[in-house]
C-alpha positions as CSV (number, residue, x, y, z in Angstrom):
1,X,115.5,61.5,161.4
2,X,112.4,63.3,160.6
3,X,110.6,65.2,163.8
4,X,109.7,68.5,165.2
5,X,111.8,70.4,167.2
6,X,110.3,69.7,170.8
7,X,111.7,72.6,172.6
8,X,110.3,75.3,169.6
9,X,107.1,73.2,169.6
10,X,106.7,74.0,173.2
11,X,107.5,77.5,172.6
12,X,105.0,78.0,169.2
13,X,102.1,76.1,171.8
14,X,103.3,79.1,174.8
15,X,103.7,75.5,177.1
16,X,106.1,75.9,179.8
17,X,107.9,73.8,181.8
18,X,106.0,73.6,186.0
19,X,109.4,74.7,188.2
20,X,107.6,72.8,191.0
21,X,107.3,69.8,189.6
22,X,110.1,66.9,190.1
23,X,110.1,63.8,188.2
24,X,107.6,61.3,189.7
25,X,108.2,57.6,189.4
26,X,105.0,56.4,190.2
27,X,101.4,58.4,190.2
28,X,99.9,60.4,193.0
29,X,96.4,59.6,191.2
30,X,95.2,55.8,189.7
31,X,92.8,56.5,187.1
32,X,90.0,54.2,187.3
33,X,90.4,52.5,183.9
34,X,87.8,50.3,184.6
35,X,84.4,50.5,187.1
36,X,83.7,47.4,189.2
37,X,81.7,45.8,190.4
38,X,79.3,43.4,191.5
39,X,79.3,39.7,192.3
40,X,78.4,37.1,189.8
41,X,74.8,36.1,190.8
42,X,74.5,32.7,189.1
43,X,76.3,30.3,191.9
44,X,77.6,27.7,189.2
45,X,80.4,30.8,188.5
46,X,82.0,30.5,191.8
47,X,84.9,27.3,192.4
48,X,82.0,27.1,195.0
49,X,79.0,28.5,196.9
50,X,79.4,31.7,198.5
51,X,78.6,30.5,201.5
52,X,81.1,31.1,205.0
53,X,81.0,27.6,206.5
54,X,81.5,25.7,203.3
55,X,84.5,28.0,202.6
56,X,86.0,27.2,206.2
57,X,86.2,23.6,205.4
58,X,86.9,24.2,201.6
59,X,90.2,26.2,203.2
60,X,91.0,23.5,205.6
61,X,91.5,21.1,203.2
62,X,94.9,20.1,201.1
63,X,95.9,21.3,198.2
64,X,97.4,19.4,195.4
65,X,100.1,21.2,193.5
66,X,100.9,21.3,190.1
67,X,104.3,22.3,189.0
68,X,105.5,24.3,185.7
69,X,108.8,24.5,184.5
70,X,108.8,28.2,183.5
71,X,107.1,31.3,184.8
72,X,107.2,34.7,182.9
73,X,106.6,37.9,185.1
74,X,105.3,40.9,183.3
75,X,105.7,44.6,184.5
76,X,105.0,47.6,183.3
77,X,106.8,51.2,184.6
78,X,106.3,55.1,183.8
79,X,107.9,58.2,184.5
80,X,106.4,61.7,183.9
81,X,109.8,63.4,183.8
82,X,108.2,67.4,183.9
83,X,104.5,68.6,183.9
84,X,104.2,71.3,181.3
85,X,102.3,74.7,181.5
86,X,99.9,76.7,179.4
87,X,99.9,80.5,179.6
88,X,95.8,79.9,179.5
89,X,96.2,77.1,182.4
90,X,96.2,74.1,180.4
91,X,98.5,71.3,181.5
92,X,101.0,68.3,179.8
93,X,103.6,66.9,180.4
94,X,106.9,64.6,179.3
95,X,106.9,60.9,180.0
96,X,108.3,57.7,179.4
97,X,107.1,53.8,179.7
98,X,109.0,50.5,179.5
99,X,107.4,46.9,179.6
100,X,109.2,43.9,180.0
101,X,109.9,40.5,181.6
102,X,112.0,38.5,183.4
103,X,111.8,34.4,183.2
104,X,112.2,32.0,186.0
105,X,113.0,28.5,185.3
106,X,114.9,25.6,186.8
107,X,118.2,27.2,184.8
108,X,117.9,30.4,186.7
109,X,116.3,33.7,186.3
110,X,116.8,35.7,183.0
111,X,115.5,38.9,181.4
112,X,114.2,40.1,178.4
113,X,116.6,40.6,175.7
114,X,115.0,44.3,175.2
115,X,112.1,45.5,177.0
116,X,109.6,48.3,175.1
117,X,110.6,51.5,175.7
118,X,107.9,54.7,174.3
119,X,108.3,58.0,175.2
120,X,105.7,60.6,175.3
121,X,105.1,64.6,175.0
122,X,101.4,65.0,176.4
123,X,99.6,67.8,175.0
124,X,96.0,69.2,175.1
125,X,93.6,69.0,172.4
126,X,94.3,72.5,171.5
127,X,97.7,72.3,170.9
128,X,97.7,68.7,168.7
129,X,96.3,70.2,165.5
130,X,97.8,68.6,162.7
131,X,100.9,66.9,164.7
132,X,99.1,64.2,166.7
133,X,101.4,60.9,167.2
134,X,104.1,63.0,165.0
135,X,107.7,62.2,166.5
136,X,109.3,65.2,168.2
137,X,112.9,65.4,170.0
138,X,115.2,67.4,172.1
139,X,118.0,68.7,170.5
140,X,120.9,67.1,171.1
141,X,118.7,63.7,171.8
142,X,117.6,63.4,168.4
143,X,118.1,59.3,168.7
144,X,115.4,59.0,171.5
145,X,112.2,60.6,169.8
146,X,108.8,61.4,171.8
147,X,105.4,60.9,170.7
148,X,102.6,63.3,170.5
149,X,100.1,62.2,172.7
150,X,96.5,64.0,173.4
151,X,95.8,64.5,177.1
152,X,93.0,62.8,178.6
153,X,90.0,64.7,179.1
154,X,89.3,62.9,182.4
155,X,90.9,62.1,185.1
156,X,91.9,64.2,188.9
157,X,94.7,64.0,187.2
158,X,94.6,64.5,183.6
159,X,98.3,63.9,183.2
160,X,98.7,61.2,185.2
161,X,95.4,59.4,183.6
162,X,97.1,59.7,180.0
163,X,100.3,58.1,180.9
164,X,98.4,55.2,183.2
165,X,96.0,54.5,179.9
166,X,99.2,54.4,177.5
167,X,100.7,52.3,180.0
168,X,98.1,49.8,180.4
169,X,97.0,49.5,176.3
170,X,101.3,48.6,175.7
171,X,101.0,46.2,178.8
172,X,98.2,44.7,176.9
173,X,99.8,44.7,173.5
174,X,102.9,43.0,175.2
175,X,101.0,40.4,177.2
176,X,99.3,39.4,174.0
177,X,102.3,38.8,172.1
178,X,103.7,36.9,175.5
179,X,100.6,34.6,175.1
180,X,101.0,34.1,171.9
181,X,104.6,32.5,172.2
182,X,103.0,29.7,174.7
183,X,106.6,30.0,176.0
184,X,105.7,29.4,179.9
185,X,103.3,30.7,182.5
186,X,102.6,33.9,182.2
187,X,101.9,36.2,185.8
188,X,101.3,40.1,185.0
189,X,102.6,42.6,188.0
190,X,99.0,44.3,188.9
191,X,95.7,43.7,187.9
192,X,94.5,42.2,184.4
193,X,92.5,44.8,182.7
194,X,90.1,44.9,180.0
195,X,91.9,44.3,176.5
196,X,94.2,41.8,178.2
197,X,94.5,38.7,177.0
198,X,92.0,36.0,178.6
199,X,92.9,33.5,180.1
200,X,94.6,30.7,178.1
201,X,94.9,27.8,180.6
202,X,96.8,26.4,183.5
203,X,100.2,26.0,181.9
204,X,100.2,29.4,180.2
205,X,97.6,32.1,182.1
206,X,98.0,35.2,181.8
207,X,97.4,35.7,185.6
208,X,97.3,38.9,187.6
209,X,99.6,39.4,191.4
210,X,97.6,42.4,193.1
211,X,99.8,43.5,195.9
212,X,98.0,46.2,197.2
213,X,94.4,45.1,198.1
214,X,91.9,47.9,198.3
215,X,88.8,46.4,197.2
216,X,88.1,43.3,198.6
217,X,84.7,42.7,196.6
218,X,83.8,40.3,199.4
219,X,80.5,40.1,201.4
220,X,81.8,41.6,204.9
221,X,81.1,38.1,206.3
222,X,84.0,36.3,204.6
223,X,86.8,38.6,205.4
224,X,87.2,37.1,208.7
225,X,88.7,33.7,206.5
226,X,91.0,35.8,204.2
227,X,92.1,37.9,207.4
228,X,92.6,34.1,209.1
229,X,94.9,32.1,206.1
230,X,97.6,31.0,206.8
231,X,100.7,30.7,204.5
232,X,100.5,29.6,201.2
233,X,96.5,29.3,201.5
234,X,94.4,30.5,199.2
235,X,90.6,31.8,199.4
236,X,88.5,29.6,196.4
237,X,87.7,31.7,193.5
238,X,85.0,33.7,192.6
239,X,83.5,35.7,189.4
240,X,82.5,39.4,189.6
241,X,81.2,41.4,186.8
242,X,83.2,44.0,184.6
243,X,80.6,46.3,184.0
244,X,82.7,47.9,180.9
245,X,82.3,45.2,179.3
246,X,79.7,43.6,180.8
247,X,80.7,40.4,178.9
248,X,83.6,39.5,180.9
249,X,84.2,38.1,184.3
250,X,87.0,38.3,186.6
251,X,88.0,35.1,188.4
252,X,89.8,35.8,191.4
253,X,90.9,34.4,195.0
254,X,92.7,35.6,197.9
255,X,96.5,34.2,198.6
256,X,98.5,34.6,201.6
257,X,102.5,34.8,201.2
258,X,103.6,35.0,204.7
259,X,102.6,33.9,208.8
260,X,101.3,36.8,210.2
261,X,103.5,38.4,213.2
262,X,102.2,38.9,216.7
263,X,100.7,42.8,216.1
264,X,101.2,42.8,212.8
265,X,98.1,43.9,210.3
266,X,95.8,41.1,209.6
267,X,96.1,42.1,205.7
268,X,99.8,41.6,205.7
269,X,101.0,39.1,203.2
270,X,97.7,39.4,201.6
271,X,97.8,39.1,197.9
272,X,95.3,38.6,195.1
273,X,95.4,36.4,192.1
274,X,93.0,37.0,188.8
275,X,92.5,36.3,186.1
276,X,89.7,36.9,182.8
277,X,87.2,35.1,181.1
278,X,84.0,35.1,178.6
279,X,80.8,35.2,180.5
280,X,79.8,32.6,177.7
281,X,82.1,30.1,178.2
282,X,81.1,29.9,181.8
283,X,77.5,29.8,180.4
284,X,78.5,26.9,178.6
285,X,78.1,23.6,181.3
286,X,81.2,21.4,179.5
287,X,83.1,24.7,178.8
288,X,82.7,26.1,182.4
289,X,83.8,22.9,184.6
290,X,86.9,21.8,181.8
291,X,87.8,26.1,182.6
292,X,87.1,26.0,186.4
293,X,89.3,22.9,186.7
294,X,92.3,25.5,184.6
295,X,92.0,27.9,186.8
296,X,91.6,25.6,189.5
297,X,95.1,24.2,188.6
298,X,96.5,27.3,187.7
299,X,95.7,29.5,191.1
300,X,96.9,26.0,193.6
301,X,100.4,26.3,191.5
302,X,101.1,29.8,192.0
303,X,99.8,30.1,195.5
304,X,102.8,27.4,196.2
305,X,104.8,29.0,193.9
306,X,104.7,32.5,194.7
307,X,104.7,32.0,198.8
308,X,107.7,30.3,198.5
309,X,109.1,33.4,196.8
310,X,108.7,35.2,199.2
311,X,110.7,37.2,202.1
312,X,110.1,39.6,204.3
313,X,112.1,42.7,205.2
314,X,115.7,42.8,203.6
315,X,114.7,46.8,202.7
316,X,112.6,45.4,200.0
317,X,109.8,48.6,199.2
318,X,106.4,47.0,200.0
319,X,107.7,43.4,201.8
320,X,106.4,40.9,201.6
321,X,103.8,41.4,199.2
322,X,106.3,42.4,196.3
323,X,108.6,39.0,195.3
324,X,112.3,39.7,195.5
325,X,111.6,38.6,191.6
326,X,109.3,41.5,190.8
327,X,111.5,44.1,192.5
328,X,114.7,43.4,190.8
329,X,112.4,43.3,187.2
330,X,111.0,46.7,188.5
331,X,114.1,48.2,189.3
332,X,115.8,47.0,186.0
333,X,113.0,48.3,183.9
334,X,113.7,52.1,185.8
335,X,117.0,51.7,184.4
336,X,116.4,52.4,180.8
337,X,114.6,55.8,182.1
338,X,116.1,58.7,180.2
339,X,117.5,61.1,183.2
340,X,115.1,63.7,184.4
341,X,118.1,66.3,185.1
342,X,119.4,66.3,181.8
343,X,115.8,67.0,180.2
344,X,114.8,69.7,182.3
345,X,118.4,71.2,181.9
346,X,117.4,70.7,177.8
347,X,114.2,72.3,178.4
348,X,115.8,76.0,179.7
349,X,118.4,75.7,176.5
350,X,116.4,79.0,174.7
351,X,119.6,78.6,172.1
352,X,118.3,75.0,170.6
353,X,115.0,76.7,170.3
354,X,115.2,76.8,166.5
355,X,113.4,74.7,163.9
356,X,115.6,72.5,161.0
């Protein structure tokens, strides 16, 4: 194998391991990838008017549920094993990301045969001359190479940012090649970014679970019906605007996935579904009522689908709104993690600082 010595590399750049850091499975900091928002304007983008009282008795009514036979769940997870210190206080840092899926079906649940796996040395622009995207390893570990990656130059946290944007362009590349197969319907763990694929139709999405709600992008005036559905009910959709680009629109509806508890928080159970399409095709009147009847089909399925895939409690992190389904494909994925202890322990080896 050809590559660069990772542990002289960091000594030639003067970057040094940070002895406070520990190895983070998830980010203190979400780079905003993306910036939101504003609500379609033309009402023919909606599933209907934005209007309270016609949702209340849009809500009240009964669904009619499509079935499919397979459903493919997507997830994406990263690791920044140590953050790494200039002498001139400049940061990086060491990461890995695997992307995968696990299939449901009426045979049982089955996973990926290999998920994608890339692992990552993040440096600044300063120290990348002339090795950016070369391979480098740690001795001893030559069959698990890292890329050269440049750190982001925004971000809180600039680390952080770099490993969420590599994170989200392979969950993009991986999704496409999912949609591609037309091997089942397709729901992506977290939101559906930009560069995702669109939305393909009601037997194959993709679609996007959003467990944790934080924007509701919702006139005040309807949150009262998505605080009061009840299980297995679902808002109707509506279209918002991603400004970058502005040439896409999210379509997206509120689901709820369990019967709220005496005390409990009214946003418990609370989950959103999303998915993306051309602005045009909703511009389009044949193209935009033969999509809104897709997606129409597509959200009904999986709000029966998903709620009944659901349990609460059982000391499952972040119950109910994470499926039993999604944990387990989570959890599996952090399995093919290279251990953090061993690399730091490489990183204080001074005797494999030596070049081939």
């Amino acid at each position: 194998m050809v590559g660069l010595n990772m542990l002289k590399l960091l000594s030639d750049a003067r970057m040094y391991p940070d002895h406070w850091h520990t190895g983070e499975d998830v980010p203190f900091y979400h780079y905003p990838v993306e910036r939101e928002f504003r609500l379609a304007e033309e009402e023919e983008f909606h599933e209907i008017p934005l209007k309270p009282e016609v949702w209340r008795e849009w809500i009240g009514e009964e669904r009619r549920r499509e079935e499919v036979k397979k459903v493919i769940f997507v997830d994406g997870v990263r690791k920044i094993h140590k953050r790494l210190q200039g002498f001139d206080g400049v940061v990086g840092g060491i990461a890995e990301i695997v992307i995968g899926h696990i299939v449901w079906s009426e045979g049982g649940v089955k996973t990926c045969e290999s998920p994608l796996i890339r692992r990552f040395i993040v440096l600044p622009e300063n120290r990348t001359k002339e090795i950016l995207e070369r391979e480098t390893y740690f001795p001893t570990l030559e069959a698990f190479p890292f890329e050269i990656r440049e750190l982001s130059r925004e971000g809180e946290d600039r680390v952080s940012a770099t490993v969420n944007n590599l994170l989200l362009s392979e969950e993009g590349a991986y999704l496409r090649n999912l949609v591609s197969s037309r091997d089942g319907f397709i729901v992506k763990d977290g939101t559906i970014h930009p560069g995702s694929p669109l939305f393909g139709g009601k037997d194959y999405g993709p679609v996007g679970l959003v467990k944790r709600v934080i924007r509701e992008h919702l006139p005040t005036s309807f949150m009262s019906l998505v605080r009061g559905l009840r299980k297995g009910q679902r808002t109707p959709f509506y279209a918002v605007y991603l400004r970058d680009p502005e040439d896409i629109l999210r379509i997206m509806c509120y689901l709820r996935l369990v019967e709220l508890e005496s005390g409990e928080n009214p946003l418990k159970g609370i989950v959103r579904l999303e998915t993306l399409i051309l602005k045009r095709d909703f511009e389009n009147d044949d193209r935009r009522e033969f999509l809104k009847q897709e997606i129409l089909e597509a959200f009904d399925f999986l709000a029966s689908f998903i709620s009944k895939m659901t349990i609460r409690g059982c000391d499952l992190p972040r119950s109910p709104e994470n499926l039993p389904i999604v944990a387990s494909l989570e959890s599996w994925l952090s399995s093919f993690f290279l251990p953090s202890d061993y690399l730091s322990s490489l990183l204080e080896r001074r005797d494999l600082v030596e070049d081939r």
